[in-house]
N, C-alpha and C positions, 0 to 999 in steps of 0.2 A: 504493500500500500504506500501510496506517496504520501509523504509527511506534512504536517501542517504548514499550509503556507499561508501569510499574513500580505495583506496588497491596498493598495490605494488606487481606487480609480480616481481618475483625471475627465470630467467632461465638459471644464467651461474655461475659457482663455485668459482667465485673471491664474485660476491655480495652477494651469499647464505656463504659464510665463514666469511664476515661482518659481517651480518646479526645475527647469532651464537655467534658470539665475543659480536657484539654490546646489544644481548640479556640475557647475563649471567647475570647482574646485575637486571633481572628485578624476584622479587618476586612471582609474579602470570602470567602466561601463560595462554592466552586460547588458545585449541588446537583442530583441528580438522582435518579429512581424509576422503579422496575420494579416490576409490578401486574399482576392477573389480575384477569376481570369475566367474562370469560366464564358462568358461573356463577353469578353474583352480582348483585344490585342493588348493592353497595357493593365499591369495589376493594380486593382481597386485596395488603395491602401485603407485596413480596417481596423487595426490595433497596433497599437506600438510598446511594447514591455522593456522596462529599464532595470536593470537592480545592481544598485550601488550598498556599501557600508551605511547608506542612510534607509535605507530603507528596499521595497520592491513597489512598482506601481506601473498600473496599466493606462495607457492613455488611446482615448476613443478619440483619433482624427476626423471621421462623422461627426463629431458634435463640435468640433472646434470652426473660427472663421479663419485662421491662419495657422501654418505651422512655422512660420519663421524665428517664432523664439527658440526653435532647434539648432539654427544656425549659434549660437552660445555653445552648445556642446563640439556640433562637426565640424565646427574653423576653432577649434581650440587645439593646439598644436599640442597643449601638456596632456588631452586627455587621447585614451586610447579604451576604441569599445571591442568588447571580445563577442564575437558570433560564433556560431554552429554552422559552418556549408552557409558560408556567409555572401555567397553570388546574388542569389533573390532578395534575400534582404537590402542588401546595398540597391540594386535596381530598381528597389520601392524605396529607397530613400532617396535617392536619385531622383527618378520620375515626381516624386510628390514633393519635393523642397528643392531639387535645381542644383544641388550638393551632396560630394561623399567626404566620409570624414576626414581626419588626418592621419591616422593612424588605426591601425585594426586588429587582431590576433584572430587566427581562426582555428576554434578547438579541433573542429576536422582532419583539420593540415596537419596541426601539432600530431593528433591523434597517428597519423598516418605515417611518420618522421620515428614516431617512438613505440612504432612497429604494432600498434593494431590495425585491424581493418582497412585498409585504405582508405574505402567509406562508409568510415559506421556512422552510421546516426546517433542522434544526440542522446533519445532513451537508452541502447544498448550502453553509450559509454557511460551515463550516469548513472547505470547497475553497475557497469562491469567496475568502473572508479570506487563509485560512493556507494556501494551495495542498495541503490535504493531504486522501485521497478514503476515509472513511471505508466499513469494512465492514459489508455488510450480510447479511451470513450469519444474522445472529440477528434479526435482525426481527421474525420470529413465533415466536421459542423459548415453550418455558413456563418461566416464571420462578419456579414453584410448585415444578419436579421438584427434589429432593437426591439425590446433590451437585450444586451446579452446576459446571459443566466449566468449562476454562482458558478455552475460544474466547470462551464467557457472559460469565465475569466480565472479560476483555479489551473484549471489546463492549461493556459496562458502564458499565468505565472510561471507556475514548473519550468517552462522553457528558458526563464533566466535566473531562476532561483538558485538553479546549481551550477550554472555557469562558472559562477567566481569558484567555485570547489575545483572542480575539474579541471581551470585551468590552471591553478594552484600545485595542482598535481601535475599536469603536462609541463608544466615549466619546469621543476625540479627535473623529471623526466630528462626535456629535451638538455637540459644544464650538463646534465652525467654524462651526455652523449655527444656534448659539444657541438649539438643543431640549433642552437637558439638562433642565430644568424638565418641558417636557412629557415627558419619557420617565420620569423620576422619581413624574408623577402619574397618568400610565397605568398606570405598572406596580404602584405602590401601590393605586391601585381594586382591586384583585384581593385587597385582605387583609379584605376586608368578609365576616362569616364566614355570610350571608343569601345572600351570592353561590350557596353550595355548599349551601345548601337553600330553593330555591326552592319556594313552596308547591302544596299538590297542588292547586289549585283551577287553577295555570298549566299542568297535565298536558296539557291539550286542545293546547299548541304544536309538541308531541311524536309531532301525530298525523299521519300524510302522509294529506292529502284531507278533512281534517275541514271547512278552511273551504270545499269543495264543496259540502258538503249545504245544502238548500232549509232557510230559516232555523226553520221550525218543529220542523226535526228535530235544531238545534244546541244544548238544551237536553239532551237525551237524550243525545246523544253526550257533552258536557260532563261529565254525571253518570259515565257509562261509564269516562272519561279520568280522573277524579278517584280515582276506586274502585280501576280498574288501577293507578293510582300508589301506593296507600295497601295495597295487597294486596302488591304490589311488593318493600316498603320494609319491611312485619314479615315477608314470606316470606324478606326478602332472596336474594330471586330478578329476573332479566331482566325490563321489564316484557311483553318479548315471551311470554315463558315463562305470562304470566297468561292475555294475553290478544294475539293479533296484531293488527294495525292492521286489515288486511282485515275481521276480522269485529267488528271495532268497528264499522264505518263499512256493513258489511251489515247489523249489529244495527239500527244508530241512522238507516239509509234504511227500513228493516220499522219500529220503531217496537218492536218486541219482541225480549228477548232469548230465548235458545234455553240451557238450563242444562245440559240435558242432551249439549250438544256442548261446554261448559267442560273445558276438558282441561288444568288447570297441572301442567306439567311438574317430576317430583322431587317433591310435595305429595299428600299422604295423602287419601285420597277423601273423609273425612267433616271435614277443614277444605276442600274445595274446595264442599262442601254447606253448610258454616258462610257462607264467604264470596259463592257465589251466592245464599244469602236475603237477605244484607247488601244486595245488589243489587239485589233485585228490592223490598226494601224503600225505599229508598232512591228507587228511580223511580217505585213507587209513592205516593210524598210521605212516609210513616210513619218517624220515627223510626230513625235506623241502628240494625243491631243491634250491639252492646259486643262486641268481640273481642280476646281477651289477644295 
């Protein structure tokens, strides 16, 4: 059973701007995020878990008008926040404030340097560390629904509650083993903010079976995987939702695509008309056409 955990929710912008203030001084952050995509090409940032020496507290970015009193914490050079498989997180902190921090630890990395799992997840290591089995009841909640319930924002917590333990642990770890340097530079590669917007011209990596086709027909597809990314990204919709992998890769073995089977899910018929001439323009060498 997971241990009693004690938490402050944050839901109005007087105490989330304390909050920030009163957390500048602290050296180590642990940080964690709860996010929705299902729906989205971009993650709907839905919680934000912090736990310092002063405490633990959940902050509900739904109920706030700004998160810029964050920027206290990520342009502070003295502090440094410790995540778990800290890619998504940073891209939601990114995406929803314009900023990644200064510095970061990531218990994964560490974990992986001092020779477990390469990717273990945060439960197994917080048993396998701190002998303690966290719950997984919430797993696949929605973190979008209000209110969010006790059991949610307990499951929340957890995620940064042991943080500071584990990597307390990992650090002596990596010390005996003379990788602090490399855990420090692996886990910093991850604040390159190109990381989190790779260009659409890479979409084609995205595609299961693309590098199948007969090489004549790997331009075509190229084009296809470019277009579903950049449709994607101003729908801020699923790239599946534009277009599924299947009938990319059935398009791009024909050689033609088929417009009148375009079905982007949630998207108004006469932008799904806008965006397949874009298409058919496009493959036929002329010109994209400009869409707002």
């Amino acid at each position: 059973m997971t241990e009693a955990c004690a938490y402050q929710l944050i839901e109005d912008d007087h105490r989330f701007l304390e909050l920030c203030q009163a957390l500048q001084g602290s050296p180590i952050l642990a940080i964690d995020t709860e996010f929705v995509r299902e729906s989205t090409y971009y993650p709907r940032f839905c919680l934000l878990q912090v736990a310092t020496h002063q405490g633990t507290f959940c902050i509900d970015p739904l109920s706030l008008h700004s998160l810029a009193p964050l920027a206290a914490i990520l342009d502070n050079p003295s502090s440094c926040l410790a995540l778990h498989s800290a890619r998504q997180d940073l891209e939601v902190l990114l995406q929803s404030t314009g900023r990644l921090p200064m510095n970061i630890l990531d218990t994964q990395i560490a974990a992986g340097l001092a020779g477990y799992h390469e990717q273990i997840g945060y439960a197994a290591l917080v048993e396998e560390i701190a002998g303690i089995k966290l719950s997984k009841e919430q797993t696949r909640t929605d973190w979008s629904q209000r209110p969010l319930t006790g059991a949610q924002l307990l499951y929340a917590a957890d995620d940064v509650i042991y943080l500071s333990r584990i990597l307390g642990v990992l650090s002596e770890q990596l010390d005996r083993l003379e990788r602090t340097d490399w855990w420090k530079e692996d886990s910093n590669a991850l604040l390159a903010p190109s990381f989190y917007s790779p260009p659409t011209e890479d979409a084609w990596k995205k595609v299961r079976g693309l590098l199948d086709l007969p090489p004549k027909n790997l331009a075509f597809a190229l084009t296809i995987a470019q277009w579903r990314e950049e449709v994607a990204q101003v729908l801020d919709i699923p790239r599946t939702w534009v277009l599924r992998d299947e009938t990319l890769i059935h398009w791009s073995e024909r050689g033609e695509i088929s417009t009148e089977a375009l079905r982007m899910r949630n998207t108004p018929r006469h932008t799904q008309q806008e965006w397949a001439e874009n298409l058919q323009s496009r493959l036929s060498g002329d010109l994209p056409i400009e869409l707002g």
